[in-house]
N, CA, C and O atoms as a GROMACS GRO file, in nm:
protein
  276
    1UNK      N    1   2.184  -1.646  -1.132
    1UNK     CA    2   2.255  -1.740  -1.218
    1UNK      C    3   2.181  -1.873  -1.214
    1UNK      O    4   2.166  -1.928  -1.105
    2UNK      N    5   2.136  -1.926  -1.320
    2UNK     CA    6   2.087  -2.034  -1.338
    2UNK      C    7   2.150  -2.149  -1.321
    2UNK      O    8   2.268  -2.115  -1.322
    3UNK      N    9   2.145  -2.285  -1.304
    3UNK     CA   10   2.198  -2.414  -1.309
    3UNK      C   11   2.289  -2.468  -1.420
    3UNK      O   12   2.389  -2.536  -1.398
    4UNK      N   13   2.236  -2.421  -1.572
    4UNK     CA   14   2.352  -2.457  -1.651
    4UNK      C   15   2.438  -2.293  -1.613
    4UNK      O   16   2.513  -2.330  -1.523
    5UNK      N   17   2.452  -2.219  -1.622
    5UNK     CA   18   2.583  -2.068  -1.610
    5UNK      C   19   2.638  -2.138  -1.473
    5UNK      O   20   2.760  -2.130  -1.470
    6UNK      N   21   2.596  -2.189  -1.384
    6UNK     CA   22   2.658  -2.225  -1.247
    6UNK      C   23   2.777  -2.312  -1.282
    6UNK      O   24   2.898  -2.290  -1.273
    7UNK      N   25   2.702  -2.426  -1.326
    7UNK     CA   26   2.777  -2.566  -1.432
    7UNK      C   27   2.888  -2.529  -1.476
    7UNK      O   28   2.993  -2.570  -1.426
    8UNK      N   29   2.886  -2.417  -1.614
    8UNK     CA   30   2.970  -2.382  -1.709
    8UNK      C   31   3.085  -2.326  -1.647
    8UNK      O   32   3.198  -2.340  -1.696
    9UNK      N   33   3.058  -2.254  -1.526
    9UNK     CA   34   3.156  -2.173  -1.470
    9UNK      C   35   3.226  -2.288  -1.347
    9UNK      O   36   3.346  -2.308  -1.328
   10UNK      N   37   3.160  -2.324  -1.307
   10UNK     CA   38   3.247  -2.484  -1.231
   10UNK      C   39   3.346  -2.559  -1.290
   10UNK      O   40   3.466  -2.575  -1.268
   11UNK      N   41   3.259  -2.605  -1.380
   11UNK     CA   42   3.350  -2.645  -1.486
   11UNK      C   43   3.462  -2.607  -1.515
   11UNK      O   44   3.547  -2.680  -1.465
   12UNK      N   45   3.516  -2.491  -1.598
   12UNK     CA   46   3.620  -2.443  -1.614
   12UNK      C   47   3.743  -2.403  -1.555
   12UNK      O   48   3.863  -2.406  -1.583
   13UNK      N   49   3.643  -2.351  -1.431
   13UNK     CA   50   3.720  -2.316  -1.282
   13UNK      C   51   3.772  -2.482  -1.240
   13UNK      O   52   3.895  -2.483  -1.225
   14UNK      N   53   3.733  -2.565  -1.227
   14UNK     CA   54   3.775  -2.665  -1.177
   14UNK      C   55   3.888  -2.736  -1.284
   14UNK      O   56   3.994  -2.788  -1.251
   15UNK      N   57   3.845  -2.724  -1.395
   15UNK     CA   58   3.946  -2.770  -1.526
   15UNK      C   59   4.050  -2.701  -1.500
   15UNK      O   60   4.156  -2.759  -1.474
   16UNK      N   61   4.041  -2.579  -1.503
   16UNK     CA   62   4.215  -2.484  -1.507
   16UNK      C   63   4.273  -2.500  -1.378
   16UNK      O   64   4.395  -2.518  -1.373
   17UNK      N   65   4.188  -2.497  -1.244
   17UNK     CA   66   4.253  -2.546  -1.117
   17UNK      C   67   4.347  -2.646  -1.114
   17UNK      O   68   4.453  -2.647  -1.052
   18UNK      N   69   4.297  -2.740  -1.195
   18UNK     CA   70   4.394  -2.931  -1.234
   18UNK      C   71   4.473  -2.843  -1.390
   18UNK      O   72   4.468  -2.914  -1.490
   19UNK      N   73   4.526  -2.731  -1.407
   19UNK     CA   74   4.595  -2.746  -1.493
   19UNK      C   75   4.561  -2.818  -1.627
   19UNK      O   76   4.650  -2.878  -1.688
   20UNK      N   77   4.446  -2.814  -1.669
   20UNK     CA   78   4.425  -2.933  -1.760
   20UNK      C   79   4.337  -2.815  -1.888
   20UNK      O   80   4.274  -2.711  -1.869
   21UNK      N   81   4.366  -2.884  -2.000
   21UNK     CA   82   4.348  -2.791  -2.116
   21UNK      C   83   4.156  -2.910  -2.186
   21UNK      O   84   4.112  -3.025  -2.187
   22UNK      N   85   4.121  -2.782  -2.225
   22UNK     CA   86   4.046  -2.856  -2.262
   22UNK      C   87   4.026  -2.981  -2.336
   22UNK      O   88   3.942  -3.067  -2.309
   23UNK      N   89   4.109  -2.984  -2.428
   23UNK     CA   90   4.175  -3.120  -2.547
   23UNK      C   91   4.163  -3.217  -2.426
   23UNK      O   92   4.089  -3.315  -2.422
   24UNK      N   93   4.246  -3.176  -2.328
   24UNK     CA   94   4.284  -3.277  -2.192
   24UNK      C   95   4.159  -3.384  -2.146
   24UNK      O   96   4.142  -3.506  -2.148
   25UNK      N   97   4.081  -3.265  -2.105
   25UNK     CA   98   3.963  -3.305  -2.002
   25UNK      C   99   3.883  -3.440  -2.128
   25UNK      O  100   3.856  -3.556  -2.098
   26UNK      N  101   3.867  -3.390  -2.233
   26UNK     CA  102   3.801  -3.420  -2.305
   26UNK      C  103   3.834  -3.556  -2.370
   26UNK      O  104   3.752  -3.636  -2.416
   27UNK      N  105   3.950  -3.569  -2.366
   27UNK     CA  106   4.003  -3.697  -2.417
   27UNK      C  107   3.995  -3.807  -2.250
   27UNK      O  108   3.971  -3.926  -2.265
   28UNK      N  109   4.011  -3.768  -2.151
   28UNK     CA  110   4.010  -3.853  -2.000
   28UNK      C  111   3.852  -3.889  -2.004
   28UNK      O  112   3.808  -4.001  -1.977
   29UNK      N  113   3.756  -3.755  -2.050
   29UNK     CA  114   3.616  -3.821  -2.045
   29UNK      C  115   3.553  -3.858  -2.162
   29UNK      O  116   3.432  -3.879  -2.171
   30UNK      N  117   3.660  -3.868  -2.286
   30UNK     CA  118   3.646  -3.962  -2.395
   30UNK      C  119   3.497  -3.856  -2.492
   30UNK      O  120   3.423  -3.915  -2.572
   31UNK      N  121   3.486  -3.743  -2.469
   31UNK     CA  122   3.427  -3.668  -2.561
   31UNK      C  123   3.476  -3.596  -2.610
   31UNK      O  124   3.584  -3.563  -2.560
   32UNK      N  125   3.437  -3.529  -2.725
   32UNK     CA  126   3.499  -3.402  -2.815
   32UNK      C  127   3.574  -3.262  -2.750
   32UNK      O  128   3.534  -3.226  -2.639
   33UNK      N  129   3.634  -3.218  -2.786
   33UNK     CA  130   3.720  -3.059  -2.700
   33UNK      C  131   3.624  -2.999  -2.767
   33UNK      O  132   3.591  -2.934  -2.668
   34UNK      N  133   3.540  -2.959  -2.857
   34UNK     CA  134   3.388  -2.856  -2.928
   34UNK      C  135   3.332  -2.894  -2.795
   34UNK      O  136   3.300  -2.808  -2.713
   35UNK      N  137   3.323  -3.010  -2.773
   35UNK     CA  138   3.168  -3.018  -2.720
   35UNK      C  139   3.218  -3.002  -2.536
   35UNK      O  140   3.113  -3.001  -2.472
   36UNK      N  141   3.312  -2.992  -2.461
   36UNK     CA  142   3.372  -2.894  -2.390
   36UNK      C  143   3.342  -2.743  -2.392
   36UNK      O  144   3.243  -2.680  -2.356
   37UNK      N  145   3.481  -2.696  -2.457
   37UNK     CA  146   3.389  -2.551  -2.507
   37UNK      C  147   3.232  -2.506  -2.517
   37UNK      O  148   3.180  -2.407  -2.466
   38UNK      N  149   3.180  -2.595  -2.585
   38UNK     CA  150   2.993  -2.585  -2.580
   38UNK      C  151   2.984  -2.556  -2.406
   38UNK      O  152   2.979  -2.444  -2.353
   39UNK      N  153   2.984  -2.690  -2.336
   39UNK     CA  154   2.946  -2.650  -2.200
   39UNK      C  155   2.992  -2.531  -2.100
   39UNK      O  156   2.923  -2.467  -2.021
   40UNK      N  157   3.117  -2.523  -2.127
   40UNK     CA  158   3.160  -2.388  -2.071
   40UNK      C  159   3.114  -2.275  -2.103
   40UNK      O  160   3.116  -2.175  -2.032
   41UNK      N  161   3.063  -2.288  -2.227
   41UNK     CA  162   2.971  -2.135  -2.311
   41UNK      C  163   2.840  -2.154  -2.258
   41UNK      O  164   2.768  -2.055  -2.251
   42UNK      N  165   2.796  -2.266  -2.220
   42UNK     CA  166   2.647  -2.282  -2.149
   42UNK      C  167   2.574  -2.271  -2.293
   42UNK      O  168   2.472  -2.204  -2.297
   43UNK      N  169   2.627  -2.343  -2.428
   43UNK     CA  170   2.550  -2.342  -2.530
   43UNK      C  171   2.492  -2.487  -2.494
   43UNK      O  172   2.383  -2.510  -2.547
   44UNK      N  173   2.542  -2.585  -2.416
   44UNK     CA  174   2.490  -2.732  -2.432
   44UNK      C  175   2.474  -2.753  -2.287
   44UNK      O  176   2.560  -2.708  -2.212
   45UNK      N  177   2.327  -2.847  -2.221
   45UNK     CA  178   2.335  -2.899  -2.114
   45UNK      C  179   2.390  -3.032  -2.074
   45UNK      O  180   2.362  -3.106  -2.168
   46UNK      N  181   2.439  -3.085  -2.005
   46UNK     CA  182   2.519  -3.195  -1.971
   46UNK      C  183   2.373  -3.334  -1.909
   46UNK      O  184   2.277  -3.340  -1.832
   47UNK      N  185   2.439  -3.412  -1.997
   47UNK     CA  186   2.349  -3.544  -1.943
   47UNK      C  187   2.402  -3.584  -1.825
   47UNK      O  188   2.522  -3.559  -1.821
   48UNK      N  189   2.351  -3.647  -1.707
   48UNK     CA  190   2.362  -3.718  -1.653
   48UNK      C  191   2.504  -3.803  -1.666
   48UNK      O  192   2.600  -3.773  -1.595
   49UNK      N  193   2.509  -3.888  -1.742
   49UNK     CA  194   2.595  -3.983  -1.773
   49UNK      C  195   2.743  -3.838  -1.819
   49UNK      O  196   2.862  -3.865  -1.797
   50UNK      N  197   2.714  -3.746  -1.860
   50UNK     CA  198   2.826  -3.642  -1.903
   50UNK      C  199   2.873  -3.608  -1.776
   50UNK      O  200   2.989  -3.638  -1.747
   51UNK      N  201   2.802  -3.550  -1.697
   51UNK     CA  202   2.839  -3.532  -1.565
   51UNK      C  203   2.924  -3.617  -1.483
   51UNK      O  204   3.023  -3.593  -1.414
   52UNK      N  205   2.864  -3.714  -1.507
   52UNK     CA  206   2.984  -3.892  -1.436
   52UNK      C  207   3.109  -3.871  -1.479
   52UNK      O  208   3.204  -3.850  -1.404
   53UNK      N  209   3.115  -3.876  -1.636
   53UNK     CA  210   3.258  -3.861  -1.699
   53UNK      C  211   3.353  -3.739  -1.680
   53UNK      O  212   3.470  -3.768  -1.658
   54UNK      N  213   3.318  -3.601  -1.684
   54UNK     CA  214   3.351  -3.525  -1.645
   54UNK      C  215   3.400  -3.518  -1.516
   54UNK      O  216   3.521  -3.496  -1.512
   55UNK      N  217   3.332  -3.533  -1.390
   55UNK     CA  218   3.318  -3.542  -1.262
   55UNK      C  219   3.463  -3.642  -1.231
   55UNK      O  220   3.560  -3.609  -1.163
   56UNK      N  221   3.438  -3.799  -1.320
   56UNK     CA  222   3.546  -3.884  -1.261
   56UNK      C  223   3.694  -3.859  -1.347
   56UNK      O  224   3.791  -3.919  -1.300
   57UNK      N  225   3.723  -3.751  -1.503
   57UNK     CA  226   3.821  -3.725  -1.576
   57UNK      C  227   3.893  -3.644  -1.438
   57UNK      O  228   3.998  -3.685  -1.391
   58UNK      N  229   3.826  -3.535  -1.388
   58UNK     CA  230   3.866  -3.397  -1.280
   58UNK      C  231   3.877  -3.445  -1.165
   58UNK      O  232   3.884  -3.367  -1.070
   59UNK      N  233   3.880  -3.598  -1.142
   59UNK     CA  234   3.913  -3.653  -0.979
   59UNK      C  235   3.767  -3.571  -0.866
   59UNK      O  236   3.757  -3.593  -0.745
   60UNK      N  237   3.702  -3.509  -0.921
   60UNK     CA  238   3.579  -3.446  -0.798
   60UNK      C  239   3.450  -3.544  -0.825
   60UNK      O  240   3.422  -3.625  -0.913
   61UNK      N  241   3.390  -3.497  -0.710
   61UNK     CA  242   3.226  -3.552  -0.705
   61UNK      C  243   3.148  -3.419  -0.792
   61UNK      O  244   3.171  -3.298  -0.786
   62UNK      N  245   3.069  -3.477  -0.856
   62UNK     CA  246   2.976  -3.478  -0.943
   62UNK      C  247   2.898  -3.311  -0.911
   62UNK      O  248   2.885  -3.223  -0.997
   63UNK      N  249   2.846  -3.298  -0.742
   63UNK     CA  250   2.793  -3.247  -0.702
   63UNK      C  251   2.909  -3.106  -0.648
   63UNK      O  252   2.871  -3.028  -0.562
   64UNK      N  253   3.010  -3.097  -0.694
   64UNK     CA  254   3.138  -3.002  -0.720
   64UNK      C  255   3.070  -2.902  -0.834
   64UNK      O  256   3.063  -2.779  -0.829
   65UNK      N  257   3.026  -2.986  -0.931
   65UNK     CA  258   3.012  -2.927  -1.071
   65UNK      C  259   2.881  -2.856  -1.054
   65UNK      O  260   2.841  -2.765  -1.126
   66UNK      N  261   2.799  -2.925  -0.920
   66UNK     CA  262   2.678  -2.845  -0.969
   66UNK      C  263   2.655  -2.660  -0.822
   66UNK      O  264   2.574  -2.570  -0.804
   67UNK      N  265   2.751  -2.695  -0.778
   67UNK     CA  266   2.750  -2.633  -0.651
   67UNK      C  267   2.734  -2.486  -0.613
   67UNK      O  268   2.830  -2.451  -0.544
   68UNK      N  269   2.642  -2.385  -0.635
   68UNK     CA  270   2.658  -2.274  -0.614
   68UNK      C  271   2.786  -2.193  -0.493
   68UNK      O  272   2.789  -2.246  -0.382
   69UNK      N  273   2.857  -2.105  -0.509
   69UNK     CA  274   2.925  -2.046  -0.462
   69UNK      C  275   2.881  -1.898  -0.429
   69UNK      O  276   2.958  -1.822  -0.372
   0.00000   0.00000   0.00000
């Protein structure tokens, strides 16, 4: 599993853990619910600065999102 499929699947897993719908996440880190979905499909890679927002909408560190399991 590569770095973005790792991402995508963190992601989601950590989103539905907090109960939180995508519309949700997306409006706390002030980007689109498409462009959500995108990352969870591992169609889009996350900037830097996406990662921050994401990371601080879901209350975790950054390095949550990137974390192999």
């Amino acid at each position: 599993m590569d770095i973005r499929e790792t991402f995508a699947k963190n992601l989601r897993k950590l989103r539905q853990a907090k109960k939180m719908s995508q519309e949700e996440l997306a409006h706390r880190a002030d980007l689109d619910r498409t462009y959500i979905s995108s990352l969870e499909r591992c169609v889009y890679s996350p900037s830097i600065e996406v990662l921050d927002r994401l990371a601080k909408a879901l209350g975790i560190e950054i390095t949550d999102l990137l974390q192999k399991h």
